[in-house]
C-alpha positions in Angstrom: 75.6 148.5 101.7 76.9 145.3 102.9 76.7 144.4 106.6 79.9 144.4 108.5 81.1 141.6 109.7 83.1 141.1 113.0 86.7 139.3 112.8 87.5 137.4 115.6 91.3 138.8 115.4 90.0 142.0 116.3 89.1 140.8 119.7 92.0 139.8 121.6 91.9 139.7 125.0 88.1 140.3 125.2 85.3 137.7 126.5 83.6 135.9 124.0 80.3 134.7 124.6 79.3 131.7 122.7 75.5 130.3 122.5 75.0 126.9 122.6 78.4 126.3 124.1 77.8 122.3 124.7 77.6 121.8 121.0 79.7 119.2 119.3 81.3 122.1 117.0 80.5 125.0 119.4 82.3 123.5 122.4 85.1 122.2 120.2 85.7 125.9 118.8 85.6 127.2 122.8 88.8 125.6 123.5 90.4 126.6 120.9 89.5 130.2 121.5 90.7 129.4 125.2 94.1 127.8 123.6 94.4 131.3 121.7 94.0 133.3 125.0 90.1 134.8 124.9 88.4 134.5 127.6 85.5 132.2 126.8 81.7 132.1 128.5 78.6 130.5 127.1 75.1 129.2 127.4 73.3 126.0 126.8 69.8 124.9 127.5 71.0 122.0 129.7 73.9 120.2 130.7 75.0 118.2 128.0 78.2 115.5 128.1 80.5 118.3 125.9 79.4 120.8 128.8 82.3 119.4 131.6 84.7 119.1 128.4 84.5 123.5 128.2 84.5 124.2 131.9 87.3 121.9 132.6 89.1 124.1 129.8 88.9 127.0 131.4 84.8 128.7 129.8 82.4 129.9 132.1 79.1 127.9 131.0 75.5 129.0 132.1 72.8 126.6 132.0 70.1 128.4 130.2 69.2 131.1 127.7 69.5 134.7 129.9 69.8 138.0 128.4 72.3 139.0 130.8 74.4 136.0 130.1 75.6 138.3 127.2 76.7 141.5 129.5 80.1 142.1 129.4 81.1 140.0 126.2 82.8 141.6 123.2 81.6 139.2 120.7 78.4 136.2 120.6 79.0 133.8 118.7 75.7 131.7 118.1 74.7 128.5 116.2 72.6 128.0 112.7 70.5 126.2 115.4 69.6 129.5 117.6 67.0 131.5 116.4 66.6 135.1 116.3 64.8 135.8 119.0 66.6 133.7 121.6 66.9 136.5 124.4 70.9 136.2 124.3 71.0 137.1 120.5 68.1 140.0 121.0 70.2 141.6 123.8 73.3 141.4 121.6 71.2 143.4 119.3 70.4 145.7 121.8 73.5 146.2 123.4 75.3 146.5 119.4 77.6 143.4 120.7 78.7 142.3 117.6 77.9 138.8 116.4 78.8 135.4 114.6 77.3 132.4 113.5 79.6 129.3 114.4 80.7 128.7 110.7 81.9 132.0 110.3 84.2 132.0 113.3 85.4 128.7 112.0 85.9 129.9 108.3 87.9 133.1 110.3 90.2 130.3 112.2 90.8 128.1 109.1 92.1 131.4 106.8 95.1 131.9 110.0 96.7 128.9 108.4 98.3 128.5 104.7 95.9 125.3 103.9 92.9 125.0 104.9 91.1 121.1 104.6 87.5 120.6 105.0 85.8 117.4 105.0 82.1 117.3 104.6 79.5 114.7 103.2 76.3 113.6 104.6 77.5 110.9 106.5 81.2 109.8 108.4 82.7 113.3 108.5 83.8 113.1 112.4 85.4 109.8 111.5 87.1 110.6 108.2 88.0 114.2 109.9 89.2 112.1 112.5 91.5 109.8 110.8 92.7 112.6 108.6 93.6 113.8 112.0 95.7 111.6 113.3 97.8 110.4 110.0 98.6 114.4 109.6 99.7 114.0 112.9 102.0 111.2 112.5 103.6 112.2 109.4 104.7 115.7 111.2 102.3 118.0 110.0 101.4 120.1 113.3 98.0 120.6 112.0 95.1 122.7 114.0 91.7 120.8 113.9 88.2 121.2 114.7 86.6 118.0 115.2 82.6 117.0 115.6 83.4 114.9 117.7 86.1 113.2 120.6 89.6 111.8 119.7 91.4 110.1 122.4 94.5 110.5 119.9 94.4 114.6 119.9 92.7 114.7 124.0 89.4 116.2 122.4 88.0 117.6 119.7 90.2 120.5 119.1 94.0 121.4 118.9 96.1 124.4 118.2 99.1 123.3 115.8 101.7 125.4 114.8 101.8 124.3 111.4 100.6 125.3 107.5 97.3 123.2 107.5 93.9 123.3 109.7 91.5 121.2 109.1 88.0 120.7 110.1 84.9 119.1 110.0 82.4 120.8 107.6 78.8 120.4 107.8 76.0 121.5 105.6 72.6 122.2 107.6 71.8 125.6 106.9 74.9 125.7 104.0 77.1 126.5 107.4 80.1 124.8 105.2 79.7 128.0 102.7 80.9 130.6 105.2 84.4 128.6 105.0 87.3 129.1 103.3 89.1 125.7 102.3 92.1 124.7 99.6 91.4 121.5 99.5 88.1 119.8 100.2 87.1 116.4 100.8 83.6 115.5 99.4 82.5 111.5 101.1 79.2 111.7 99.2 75.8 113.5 99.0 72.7 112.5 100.2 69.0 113.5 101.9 69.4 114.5 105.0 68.5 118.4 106.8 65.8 118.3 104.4 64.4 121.5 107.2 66.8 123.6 104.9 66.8 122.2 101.8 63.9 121.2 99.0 65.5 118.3 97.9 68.2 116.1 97.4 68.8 118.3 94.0 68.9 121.2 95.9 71.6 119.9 98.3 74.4 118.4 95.6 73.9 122.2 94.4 75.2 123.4 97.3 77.8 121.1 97.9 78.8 122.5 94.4 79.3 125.7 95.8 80.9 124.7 98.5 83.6 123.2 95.7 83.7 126.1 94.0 85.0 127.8 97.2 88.5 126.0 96.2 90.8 128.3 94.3 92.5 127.6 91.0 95.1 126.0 93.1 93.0 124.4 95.3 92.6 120.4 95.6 88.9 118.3 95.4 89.3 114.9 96.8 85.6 113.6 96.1 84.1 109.7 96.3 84.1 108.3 93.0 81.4 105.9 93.5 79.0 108.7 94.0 77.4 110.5 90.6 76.2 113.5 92.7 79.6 114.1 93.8 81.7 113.3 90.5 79.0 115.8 88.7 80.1 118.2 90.7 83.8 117.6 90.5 83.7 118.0 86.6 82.9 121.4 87.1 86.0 122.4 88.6 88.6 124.3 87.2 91.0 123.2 90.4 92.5 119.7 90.6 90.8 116.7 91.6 91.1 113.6 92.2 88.8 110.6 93.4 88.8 107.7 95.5 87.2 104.7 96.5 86.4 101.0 95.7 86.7 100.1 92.6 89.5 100.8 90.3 87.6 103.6 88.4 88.7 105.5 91.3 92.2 107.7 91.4 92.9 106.2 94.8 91.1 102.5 95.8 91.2 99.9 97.4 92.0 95.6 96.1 92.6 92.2 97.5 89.8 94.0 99.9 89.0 91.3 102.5 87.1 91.0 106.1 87.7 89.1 109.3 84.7 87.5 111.6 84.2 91.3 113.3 84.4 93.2 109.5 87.4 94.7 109.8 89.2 94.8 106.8 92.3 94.6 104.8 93.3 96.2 101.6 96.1 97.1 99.4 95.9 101.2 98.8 96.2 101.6 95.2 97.1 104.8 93.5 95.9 104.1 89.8 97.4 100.7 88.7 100.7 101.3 92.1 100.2 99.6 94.9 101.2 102.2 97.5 100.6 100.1 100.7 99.0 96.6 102.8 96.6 98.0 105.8 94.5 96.0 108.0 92.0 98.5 109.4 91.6 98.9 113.2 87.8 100.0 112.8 85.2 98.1 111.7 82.8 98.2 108.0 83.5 99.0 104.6 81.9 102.2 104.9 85.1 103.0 106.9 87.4 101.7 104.1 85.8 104.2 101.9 86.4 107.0 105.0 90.0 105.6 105.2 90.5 105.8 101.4 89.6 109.4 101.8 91.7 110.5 104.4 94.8 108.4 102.5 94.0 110.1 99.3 94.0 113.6 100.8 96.8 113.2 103.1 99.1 111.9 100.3 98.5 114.1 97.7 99.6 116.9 100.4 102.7 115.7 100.7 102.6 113.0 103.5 104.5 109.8 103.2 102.7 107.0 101.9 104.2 104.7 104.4 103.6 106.5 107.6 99.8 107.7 106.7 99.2 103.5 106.1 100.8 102.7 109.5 98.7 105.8 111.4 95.8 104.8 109.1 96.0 101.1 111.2 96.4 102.7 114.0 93.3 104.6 114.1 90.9 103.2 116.5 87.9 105.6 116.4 86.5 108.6 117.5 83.8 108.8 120.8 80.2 107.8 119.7 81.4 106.0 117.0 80.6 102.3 117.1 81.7 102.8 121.1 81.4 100.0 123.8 80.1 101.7 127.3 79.8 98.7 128.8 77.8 95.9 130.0 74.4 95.2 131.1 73.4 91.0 132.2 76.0 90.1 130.1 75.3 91.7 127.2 77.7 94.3 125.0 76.4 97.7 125.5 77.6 99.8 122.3 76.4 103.7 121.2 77.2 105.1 117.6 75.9 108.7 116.1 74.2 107.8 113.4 71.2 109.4 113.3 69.7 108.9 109.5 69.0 105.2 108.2 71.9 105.5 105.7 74.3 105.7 108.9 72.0 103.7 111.3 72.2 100.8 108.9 76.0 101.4 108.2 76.6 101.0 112.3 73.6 97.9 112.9 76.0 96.2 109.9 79.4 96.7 112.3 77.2 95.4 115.5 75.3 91.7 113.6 78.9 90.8 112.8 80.3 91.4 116.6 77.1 89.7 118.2 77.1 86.4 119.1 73.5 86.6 120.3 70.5 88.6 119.8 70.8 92.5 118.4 68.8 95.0 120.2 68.6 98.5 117.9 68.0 101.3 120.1 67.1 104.5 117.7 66.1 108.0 119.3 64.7 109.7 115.9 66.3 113.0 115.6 63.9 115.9 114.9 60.4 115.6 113.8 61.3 117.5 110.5 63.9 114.5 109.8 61.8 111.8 110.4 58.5 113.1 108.5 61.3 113.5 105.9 62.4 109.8 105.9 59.5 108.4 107.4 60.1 105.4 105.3 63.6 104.7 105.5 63.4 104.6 109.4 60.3 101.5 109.2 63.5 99.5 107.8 66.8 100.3 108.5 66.8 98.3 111.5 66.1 94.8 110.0 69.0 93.1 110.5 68.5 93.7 114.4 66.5 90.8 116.2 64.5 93.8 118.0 64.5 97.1 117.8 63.2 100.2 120.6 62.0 103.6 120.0 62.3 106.4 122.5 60.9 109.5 122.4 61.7 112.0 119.2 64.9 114.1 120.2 63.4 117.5 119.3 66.8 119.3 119.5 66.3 123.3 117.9 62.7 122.1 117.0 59.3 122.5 118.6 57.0 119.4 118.7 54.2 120.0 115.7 51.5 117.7 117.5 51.5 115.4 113.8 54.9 112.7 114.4 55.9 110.5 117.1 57.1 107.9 117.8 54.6 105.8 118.0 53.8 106.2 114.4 57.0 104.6 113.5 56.7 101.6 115.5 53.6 100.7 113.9 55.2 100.8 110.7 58.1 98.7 111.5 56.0 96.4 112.9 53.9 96.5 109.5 57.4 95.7 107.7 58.0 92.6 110.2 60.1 94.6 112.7 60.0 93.2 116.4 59.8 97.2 117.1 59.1 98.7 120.7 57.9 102.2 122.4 60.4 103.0 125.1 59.6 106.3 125.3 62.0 107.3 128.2 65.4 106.4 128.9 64.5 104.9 132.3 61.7 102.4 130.0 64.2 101.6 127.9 66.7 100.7 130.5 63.4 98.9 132.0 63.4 96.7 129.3 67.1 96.4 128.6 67.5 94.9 132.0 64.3 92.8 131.9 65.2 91.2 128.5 68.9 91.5 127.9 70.8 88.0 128.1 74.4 87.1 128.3 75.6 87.2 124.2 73.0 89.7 123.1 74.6 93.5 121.8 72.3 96.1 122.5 73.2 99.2 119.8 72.0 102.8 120.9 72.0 105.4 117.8 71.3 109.4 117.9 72.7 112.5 117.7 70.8 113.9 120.8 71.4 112.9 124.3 70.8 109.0 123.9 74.5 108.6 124.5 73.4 109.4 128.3 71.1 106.4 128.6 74.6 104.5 128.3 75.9 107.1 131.0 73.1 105.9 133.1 73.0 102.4 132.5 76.6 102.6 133.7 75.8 104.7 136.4 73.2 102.4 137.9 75.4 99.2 137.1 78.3 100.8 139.2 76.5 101.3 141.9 75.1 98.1 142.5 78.4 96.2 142.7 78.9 99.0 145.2 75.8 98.0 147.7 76.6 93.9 146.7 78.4 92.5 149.8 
């Protein structure tokens, strides 16, 4: 007999507990349930930057994993990332409160609305999803989203439309992106990364295959055509796809592609041998040409006018802790991106050596020890083009510390690949050193998924605070 599982429509008007509540997806998902009318609560191990986002919305938000943060809630709603026996989820059990993981409630939100768009890849989902965003809403569409991440354009990372479509962000650690529900799905490439859950890279294009085969017959697969895993996995399909990217192999591409001194581009959209329109990209990189091309392709081919999704394409200017400037530190450029694999650490280091008129400092905080014993080696160089490069302390996130990987270990082997690499283990050493070392010209580029973003917090902070005291 198959376990029942709870629908979130059958709990109007009742508290919903949600654990892990500060998560980029979990605290999105929180307002929205607040902008449906549940009362919200949840837990997180500490206060994280998402954490004010929720409480200003309306969620009560404990700080700490209690089992009697779950009394009185109707449903729990918990992350891939919390394990069984976190004492929240075994009072649940206890108590028979009924429970979801996060994709599911997400999968559950995305089938209240006629389409149902889901962008996933291994790397520029939250800026792709993002974009998609904002040209959906400027051609009219009224969509509901579910962002990773901040858009200033939307007020956050989550809205309630009133529209056919909802789109979200779909990841694949744990094969979370399975428990959804899309008609059209937007594939940006497949890669090694959450190598904790999967065996290989072989294993993981097999799941994004699944994850296609989701689509009904009348569904729509917009996939990168650049990218063999992904266009095996298209030619599977029995829905419709189509492909994009840059060369003119592609359904939708990009020509007459070129860069000014910061690498934004320009480009003439190209729907087979049609030129459909001239845009000059407000973001940075050719990686996000390829996330624009994406978000062009999918939009058009659901109706939008070709015109309008150009013009909100240009206008899109990023979302948070993406390729963000938090200020300035001796008169140096203080930036913070996401990235937090080499593919996308390189991909943002490429954006900052064009913008930096002096030296680049790479600031990485390695995300859990499973990832970097996993690509070990593609960490010792995918800071090279900085002019130095600091390590703090491994971000163990859901994992415990096995005693065998630190970061130590991979600042001996950058150095042994000609890396200028430091050990800044803490963010107050590596706002020691940022303030000993950094000189008027130099960009200093921090890069994690973690909490890294809050050694820019604190830099600012600290920098505020002295013009304060100076007479």
């Amino acid at each position: 007999m198959s376990e029942h599982i709870p629908h979130i429509r059958d709990f109007r008007g009742q508290r919903i507990h949600l654990i892990g509540i500060g998560g980029s997806s979990m605290s999105g998902l929180a307002e929205m349930l607040l902008d449906e009318g549940y009362p919200v609560s949840g837990s997180d191990r500490d206060e994280g930057y998402l954490i004010g986002d929720v409480r200003r919305a309306g969620a009560q938000v404990m700080i700490g994993h209690r089992a009697e943060n779950v009394h009185g809630a109707a449903l729990v709603v918990y992350t891939a990332a919390i394990p069984a026996d976190n004492p929240e989820r075994l009072e649940a059990a206890r108590l028979g409160i009924p429970a979801l993981e996060r994709a599911t409630l997400l999968g559950q939100l995305m089938e209240t609305r006629e389409k149902g768009i889901a962008v996933c890849g291994a790397h520029g989902k939250t800026t792709t999803t993002a974009m998609l965003a904002q040209i959906l809403m400027s051609c009219g569409r009224d969509p509901s989203i579910h962002i990773g991440g901040k858009l200033d354009f939307i007020g956050g990372s989550t809205r309630v439309g009133h529209g056919d479509v909802f789109l979200a962000e779909a990841c694949e650690f744990n094969r979370s992106f399975l428990q959804l529900r899309p008609t059209v799905a937007t594939v940006l490439n497949i890669d090694a990364d959450h190598l904790d859950c999967y065996r290989d890279l072989d294993e993981i294009e097999e799941t994004f295959g699944q994850f296609l085969r989701l689509l009904p017959p009348d569904g729509l697969a917009v996939g990168r055509g650049t990218d063999e895993r992904v266009l095996r996995q298209l030619r599977k399909l029995s829905c419709r796809a189509v492909t994009f990217g840059l060369t003119d192999a592609c359904d939708w591409h990009s020509a007459d592609l070129t860069e000014d001194a910061e690498g934004r581009a320009s480009f003439t959209l190209m729907h087979g041998a049609e030129p459909v329109a001239r845009i000059r990209m407000g973001v940075p990189g050719l990686f996000n040409v390829e996330n624009a091309l994406a978000a062009l392709a999918t939009a058009i081919e659901l109706g939008c006018d070709p015109a309008q999704a150009a013009r909100a394409a240009e206008a899109f200017a990023g979302a948070h802790r993406r390729f963000e400037k938090t200020g300035e530190l001796n008169g140096a450029e203080l930036f913070h991106d996401y990235g937090h694999n080499p593919a996308e650490m390189r991909n943002a280091l490429s954006i900052a050596r064009k913008r930096c008129k002096g030296r680049l400092v790479a600031v990485m905080q390695p995300h859990t020890f499973s990832r970097v014993k996993a690509l070990f080696d593609d960490y010792l160089t995918c800071t090279r083009v900085a002019d130095i490069t600091l390590v703090t302390d491994i971000c163990a996130a859901r994992e415990k510390d096995p005693g065998d990987i630190h970061s130590g270990m991979l600042v001996e082997g950058m150095r042994r690949n000609g890396i200028d690499a430091h050990w800044t283990p803490s963010f107050d050493d590596t706002e020691a050193w940022l303030r000993a070392n950094l000189r008027p010209g130099d960009l200093a580029l921090t890069m994690g998924c973690g909490d890294i973003n809050m050694l820019n917090e604190q830099i600012r902070l600290h920098e505020e605070r002295r013009q304060e005291e100076t007479p």
